[in-house]
C-alpha positions as CSV (number, residue, x, y, z in Angstrom):
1,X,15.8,-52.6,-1.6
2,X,16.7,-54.0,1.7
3,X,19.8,-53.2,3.2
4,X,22.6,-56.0,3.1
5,X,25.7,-57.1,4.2
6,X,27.9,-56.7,1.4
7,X,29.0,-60.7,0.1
8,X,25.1,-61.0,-0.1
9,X,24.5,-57.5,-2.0
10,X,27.5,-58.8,-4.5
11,X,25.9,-61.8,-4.9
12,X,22.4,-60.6,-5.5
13,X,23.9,-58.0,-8.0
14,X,26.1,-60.9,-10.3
15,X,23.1,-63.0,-10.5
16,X,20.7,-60.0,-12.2
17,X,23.6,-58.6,-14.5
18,X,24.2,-62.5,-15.2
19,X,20.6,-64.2,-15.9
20,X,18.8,-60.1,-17.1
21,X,18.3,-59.7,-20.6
22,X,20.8,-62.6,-21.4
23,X,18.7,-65.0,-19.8
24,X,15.3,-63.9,-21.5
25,X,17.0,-64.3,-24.7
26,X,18.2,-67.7,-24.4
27,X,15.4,-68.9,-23.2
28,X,13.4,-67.4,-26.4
29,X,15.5,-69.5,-28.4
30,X,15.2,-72.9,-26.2
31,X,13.7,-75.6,-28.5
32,X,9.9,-75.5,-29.3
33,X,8.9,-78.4,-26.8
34,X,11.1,-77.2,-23.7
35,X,8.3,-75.5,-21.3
36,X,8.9,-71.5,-20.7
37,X,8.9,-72.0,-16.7
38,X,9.5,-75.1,-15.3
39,X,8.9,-76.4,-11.9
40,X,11.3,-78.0,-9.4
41,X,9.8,-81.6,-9.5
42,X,10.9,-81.3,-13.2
43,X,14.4,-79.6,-13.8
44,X,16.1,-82.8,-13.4
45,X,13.8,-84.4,-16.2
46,X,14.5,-82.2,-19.1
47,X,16.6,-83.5,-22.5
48,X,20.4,-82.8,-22.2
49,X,20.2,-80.0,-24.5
50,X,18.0,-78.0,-22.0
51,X,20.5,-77.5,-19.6
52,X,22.3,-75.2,-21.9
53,X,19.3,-72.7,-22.1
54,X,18.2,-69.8,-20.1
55,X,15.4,-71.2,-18.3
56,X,18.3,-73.2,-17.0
57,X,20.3,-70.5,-16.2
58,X,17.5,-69.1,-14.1
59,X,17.2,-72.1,-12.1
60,X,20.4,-72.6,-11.7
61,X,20.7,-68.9,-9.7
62,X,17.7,-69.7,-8.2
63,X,19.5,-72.5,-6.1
64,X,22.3,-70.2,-5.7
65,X,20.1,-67.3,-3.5
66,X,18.8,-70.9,-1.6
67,X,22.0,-72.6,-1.0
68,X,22.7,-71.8,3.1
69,X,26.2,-70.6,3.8
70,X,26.9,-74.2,5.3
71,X,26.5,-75.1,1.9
72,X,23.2,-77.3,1.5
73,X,19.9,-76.9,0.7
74,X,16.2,-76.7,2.5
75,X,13.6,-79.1,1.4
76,X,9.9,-78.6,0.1
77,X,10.6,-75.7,-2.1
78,X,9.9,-75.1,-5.7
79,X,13.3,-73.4,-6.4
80,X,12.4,-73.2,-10.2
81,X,10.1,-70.2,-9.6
82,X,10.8,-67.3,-10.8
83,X,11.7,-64.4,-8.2
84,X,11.4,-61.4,-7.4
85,X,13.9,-59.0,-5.9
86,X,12.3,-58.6,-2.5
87,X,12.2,-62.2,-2.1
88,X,15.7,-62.8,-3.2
89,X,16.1,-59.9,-0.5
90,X,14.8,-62.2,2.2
91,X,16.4,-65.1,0.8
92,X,19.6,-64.3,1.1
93,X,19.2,-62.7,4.7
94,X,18.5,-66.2,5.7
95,X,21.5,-68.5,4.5
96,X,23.1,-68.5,7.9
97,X,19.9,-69.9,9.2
98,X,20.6,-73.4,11.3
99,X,18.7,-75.4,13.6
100,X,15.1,-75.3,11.0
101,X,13.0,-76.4,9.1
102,X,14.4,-73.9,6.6
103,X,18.0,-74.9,7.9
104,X,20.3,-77.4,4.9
105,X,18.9,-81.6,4.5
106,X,18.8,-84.0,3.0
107,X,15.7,-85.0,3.1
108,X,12.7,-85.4,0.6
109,X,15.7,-85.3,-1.7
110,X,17.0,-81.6,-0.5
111,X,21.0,-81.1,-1.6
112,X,21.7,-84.2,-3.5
113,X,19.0,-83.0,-6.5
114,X,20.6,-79.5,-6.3
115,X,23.9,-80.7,-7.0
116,X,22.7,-83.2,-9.6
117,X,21.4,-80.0,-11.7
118,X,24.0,-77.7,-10.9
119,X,26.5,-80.4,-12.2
120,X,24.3,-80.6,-15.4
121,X,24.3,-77.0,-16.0
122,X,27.6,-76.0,-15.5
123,X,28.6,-78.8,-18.1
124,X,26.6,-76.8,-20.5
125,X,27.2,-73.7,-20.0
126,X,30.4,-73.2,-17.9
127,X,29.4,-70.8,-15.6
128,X,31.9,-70.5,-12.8
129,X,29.7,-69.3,-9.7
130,X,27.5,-72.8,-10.4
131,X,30.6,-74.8,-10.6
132,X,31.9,-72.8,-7.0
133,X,28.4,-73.5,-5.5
134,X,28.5,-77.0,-6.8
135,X,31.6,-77.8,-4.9
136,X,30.4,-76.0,-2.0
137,X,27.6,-78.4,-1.6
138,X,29.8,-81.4,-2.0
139,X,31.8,-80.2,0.7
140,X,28.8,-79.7,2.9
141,X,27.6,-83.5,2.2
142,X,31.1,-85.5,2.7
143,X,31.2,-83.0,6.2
144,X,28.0,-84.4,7.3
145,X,28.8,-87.8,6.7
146,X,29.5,-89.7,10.7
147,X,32.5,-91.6,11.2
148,X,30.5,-94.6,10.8
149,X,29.4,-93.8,7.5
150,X,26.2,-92.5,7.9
151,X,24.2,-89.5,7.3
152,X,21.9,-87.2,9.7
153,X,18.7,-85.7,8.0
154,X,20.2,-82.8,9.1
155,X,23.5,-81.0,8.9
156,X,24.2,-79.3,11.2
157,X,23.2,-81.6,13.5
158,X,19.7,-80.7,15.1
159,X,18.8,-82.6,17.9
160,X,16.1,-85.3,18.0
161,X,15.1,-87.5,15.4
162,X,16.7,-85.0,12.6
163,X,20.3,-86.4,13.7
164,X,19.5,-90.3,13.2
165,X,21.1,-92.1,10.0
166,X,18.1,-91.8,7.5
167,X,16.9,-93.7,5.1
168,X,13.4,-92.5,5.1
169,X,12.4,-91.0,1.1
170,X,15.9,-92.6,0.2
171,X,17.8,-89.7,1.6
172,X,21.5,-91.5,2.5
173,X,21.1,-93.5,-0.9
174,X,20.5,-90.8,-2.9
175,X,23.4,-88.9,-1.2
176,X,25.4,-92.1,-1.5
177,X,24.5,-92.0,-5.7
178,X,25.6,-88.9,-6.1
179,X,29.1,-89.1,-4.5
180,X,29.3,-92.7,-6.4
181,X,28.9,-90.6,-9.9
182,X,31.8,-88.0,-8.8
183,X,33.8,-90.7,-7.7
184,X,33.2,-92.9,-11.0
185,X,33.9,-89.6,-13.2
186,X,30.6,-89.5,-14.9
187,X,30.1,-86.9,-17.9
188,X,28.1,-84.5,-15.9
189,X,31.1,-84.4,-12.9
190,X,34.0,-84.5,-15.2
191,X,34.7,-81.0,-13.6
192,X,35.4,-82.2,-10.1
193,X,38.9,-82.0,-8.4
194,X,41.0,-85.7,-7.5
195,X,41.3,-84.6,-4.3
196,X,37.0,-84.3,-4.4
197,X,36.4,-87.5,-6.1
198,X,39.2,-89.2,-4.2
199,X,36.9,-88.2,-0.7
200,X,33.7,-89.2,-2.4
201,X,34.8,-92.7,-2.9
202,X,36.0,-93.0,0.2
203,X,32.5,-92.1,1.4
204,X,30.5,-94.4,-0.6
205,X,32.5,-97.1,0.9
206,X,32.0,-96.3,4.3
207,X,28.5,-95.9,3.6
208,X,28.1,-99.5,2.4
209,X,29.7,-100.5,4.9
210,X,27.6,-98.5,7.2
211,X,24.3,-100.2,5.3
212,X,26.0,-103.6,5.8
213,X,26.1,-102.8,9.6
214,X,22.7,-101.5,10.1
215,X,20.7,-104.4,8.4
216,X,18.8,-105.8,11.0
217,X,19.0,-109.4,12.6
218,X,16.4,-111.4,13.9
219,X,17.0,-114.4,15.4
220,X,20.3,-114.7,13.5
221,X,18.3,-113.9,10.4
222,X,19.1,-110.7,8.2
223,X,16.4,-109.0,7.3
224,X,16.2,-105.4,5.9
225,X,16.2,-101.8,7.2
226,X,14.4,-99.6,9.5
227,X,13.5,-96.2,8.2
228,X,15.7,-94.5,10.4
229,X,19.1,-95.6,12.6
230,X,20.4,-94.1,15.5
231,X,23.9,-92.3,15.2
232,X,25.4,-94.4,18.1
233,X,23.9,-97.7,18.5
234,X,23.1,-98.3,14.6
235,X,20.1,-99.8,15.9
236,X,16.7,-99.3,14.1
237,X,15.4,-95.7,15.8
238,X,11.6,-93.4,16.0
239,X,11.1,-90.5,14.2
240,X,8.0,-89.1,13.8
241,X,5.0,-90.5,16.3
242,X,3.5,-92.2,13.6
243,X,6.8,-93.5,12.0
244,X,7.3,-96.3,14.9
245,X,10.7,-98.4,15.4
246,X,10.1,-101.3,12.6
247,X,11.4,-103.0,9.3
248,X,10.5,-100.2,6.5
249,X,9.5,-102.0,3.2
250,X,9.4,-98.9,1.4
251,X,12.9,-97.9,2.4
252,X,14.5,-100.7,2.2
253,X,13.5,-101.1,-1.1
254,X,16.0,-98.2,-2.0
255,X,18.8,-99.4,0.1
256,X,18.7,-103.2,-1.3
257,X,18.8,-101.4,-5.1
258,X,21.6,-99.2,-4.1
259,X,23.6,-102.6,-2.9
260,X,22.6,-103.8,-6.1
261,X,24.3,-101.3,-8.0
262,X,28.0,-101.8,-6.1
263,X,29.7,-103.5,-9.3
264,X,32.1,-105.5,-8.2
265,X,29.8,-107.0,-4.9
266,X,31.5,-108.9,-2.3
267,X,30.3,-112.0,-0.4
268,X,29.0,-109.5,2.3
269,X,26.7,-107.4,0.0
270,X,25.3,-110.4,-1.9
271,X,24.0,-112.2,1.7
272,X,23.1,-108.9,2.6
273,X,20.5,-108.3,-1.0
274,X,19.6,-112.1,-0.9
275,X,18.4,-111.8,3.0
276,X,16.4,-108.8,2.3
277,X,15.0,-110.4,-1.1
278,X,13.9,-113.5,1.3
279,X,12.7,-111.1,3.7
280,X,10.4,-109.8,1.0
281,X,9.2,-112.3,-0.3
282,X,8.0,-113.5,3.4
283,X,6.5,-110.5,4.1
284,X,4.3,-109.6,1.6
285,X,0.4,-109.1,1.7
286,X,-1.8,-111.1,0.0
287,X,-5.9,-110.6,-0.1
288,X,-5.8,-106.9,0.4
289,X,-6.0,-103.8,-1.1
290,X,-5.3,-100.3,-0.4
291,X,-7.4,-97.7,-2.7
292,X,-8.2,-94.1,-2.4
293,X,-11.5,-93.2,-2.7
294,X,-13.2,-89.3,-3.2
295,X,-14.7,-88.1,-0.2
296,X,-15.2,-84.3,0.3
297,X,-16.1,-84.5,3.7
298,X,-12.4,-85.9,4.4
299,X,-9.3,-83.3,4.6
300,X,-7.8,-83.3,0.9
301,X,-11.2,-84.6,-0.4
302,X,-10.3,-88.1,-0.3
303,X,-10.3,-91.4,1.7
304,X,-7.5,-94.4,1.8
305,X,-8.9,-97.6,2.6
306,X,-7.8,-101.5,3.2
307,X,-10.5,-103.8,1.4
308,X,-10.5,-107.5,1.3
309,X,-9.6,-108.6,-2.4
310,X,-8.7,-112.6,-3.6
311,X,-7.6,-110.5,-7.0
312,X,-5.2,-107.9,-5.7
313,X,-1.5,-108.5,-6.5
314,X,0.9,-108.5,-3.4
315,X,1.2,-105.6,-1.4
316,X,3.5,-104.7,1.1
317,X,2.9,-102.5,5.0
318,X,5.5,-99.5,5.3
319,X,6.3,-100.7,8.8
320,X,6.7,-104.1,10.4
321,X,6.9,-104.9,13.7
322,X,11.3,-106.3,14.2
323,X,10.3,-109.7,16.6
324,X,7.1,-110.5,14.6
325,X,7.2,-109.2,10.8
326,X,3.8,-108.2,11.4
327,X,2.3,-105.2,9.8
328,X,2.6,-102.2,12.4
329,X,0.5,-98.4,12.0
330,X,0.9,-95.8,14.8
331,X,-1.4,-92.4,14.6
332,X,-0.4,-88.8,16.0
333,X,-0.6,-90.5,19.3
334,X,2.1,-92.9,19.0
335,X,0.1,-95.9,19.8
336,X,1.2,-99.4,17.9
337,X,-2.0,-100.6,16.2
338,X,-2.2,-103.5,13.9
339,X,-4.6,-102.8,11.5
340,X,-4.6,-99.3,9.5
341,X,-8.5,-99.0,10.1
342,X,-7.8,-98.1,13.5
343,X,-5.7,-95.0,13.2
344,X,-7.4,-91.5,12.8
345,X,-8.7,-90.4,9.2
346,X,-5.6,-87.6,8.9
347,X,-2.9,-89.8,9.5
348,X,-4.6,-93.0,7.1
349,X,-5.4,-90.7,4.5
350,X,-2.2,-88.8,4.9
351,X,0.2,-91.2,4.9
352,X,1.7,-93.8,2.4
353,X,0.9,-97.3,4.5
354,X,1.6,-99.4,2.1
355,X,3.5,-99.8,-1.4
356,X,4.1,-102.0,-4.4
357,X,7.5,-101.2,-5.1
358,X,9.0,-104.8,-3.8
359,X,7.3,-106.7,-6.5
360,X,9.0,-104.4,-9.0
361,X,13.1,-105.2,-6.9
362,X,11.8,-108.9,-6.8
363,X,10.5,-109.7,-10.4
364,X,13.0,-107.7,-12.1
365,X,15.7,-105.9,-10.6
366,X,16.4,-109.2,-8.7
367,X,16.5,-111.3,-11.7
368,X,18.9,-108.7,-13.5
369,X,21.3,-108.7,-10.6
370,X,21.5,-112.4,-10.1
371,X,21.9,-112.6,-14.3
372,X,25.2,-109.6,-13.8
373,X,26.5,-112.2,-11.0
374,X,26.9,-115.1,-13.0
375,X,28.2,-112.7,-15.6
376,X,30.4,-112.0,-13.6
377,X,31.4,-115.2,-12.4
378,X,32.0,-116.7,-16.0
379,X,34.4,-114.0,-16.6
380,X,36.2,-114.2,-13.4
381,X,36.3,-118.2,-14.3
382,X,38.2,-117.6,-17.6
């Protein structure tokens, strides 16, 4: 066994002598149709009686030996694996790691999940190293939240397009859902200080209002969201070469549901949802359709394609150009084109251009929110 500092060697030795033969045996006696070994994509989709298992309990060290000393988490990893000691070894030599890929995020839903299951977990089973990492991750997100109510992709800051405000794969909303639940007392967070719960509604505000400040205005108009913001400006902001400055469908989609959710909305938030509901509805593509065909001579075996179709329901472009609303695709070399055909095979086949999901907020999260409103109206009216 590799050598480590001590806090690290304690830590590695409580979570064997916890999870050992305790763990195996609870997780013989999990219910008939919980899987043996889960994945990550899947711990947060289990029945409530799960969570009080030892396959659980396993996953729930597991994000312990991940969790960085700053107290978040990396992205892209399936922490539900089971490990071995050697890799817990290296594991834990690496929480202090900043400034990487490895280093704590929020994004592709990196920290806020985490917490979700720790929370879930330490409801069932009371453990009090999940509850302490819990609240260490807590206090890592309302620390990374700017004054203006944003948050960076990542924390510590890391210069570049990792420090804008970022909405891109809902990052800030699903932060902002998470501290919403700890502030509203849900089951799961019951466990949380007042002091805690008192700072977590104090963020959620300032990040509405930091939502209501970066929805973008054209000509007077509202409209929606970029993908990313900067930290200074608030003003719509690149990322990636091929992820241009532009109106993002896809994430906007997630920021305009989150507004929804605010229960008691005030005028602000309602222009703000009914300007990006117009915007929408102005914006979508009719006549086209975007499939995915097999192609083994392409990388991944496949090919994405834009085909002419009367019959195809309404579509949407991930990006749209701010003065124009006019559908907008860069490739690796940062080059505005305007039609998705023209951008190399890697970055159309590797990419999510466009997306359905506004037909779902117009049709029927829309209608739902505008029926609570009057709802709400009537009994404000009494």
């Amino acid at each position: 066994m590799n050598k480590l500092k001590a806090p690290r060697a304690a830590l590695v030795a409580i979570i064997f002598a916890a999870v050992g033969a305790t763990a195996l045996a609870q997780t013989q006696q999990a219910p008939g149709n919980s899987p043996a070994v889960i994945k990550w994509q899947n711990a947060l989709k289990q029945k409530p009686e799960w969570y009080a298992t030892g396959e659980a309990l396993r996953v729930a060290d597991n994000l312990l030996v991940y969790q960085r000393e700053v107290g978040g988490w990396p992205k892209n990893i399936d922490m539900a694996a089971p490990l071995a000691e050697k890799e817990r070894d290296e594991l834990l030599k690496r929480k202090s790691e900043v400034g990487k890929e490895s280093s704590a995020t929020i994004d592709n839903g990196a920290t806020f999940t985490q917490l979700e299951y720790l929370a879930r977990v330490y409801t069932a089973q009371k453990l009090e190293r999940h509850r302490e990492s819990f609240l260490k991750g807590l206090d890592y997100l309302l620390a990374a939240q700017y004054e203006n109510g944003g948050w960076p992709q990542y924390f510590p800051l890391r210069k570049g397009y990792y420090s804008h405000i970022t909405f891109n794969d809902n990052a800030m909303t699903g932060v902002l859902e998470l501290l919403r639940d700890v502030a509203r007392r849900k089951p799961a967070y019951a466990f949380v200080d007042d002091a805690r719960r008192a700072r977590s509604e104090k963020a959620v505000e300032r990040g509405v209002e930091c939502i209501l400040k970066t929805q973008v205005v054209v000509k007077g108009k509202k409209t929606v969201w970029g993908a990313q913001h900067d930290a200074s400006t608030l003003a719509p902001a690149q990322a990636r070469k091929f992820e241009p400055v532009s109106l993002a469908s896809r994430e906007s989609v997630g920021v305009t549901r989150f507004l929804m959710s605010v229960e008691r909305p005030d005028a602000r938030v309602v222009e703000a949802v009914e300007s990006a509901v117009e915007w929408f509805r102005a914006t979508q593509v009719s006549g086209l359709r975007w499939i995915e065909r097999r192609d083994p001579a392409q990388p991944g075996g496949y090919e994405r394609t834009a085909v002419a179709d009367k019959e195809a329901p309404p579509i949407w472009a991930r990006f749209y150009e701010i003065s124009t609303n006019r559908p907008v695709f860069e490739g690796r070399d940062g080059v505005v084109r305007y039609s998705v055909m023209e951008i190399e095979a890697e970055r159309r086949n590797g990419y999510g251009w466009y997306t359905e999901e506004p037909l779902k907020l117009i049709n029927k999260d829309y209608a739902a929110w505008r029926k609570r409103l009057k709802g709400q109206s009537h009994e404000q009216a009494r």
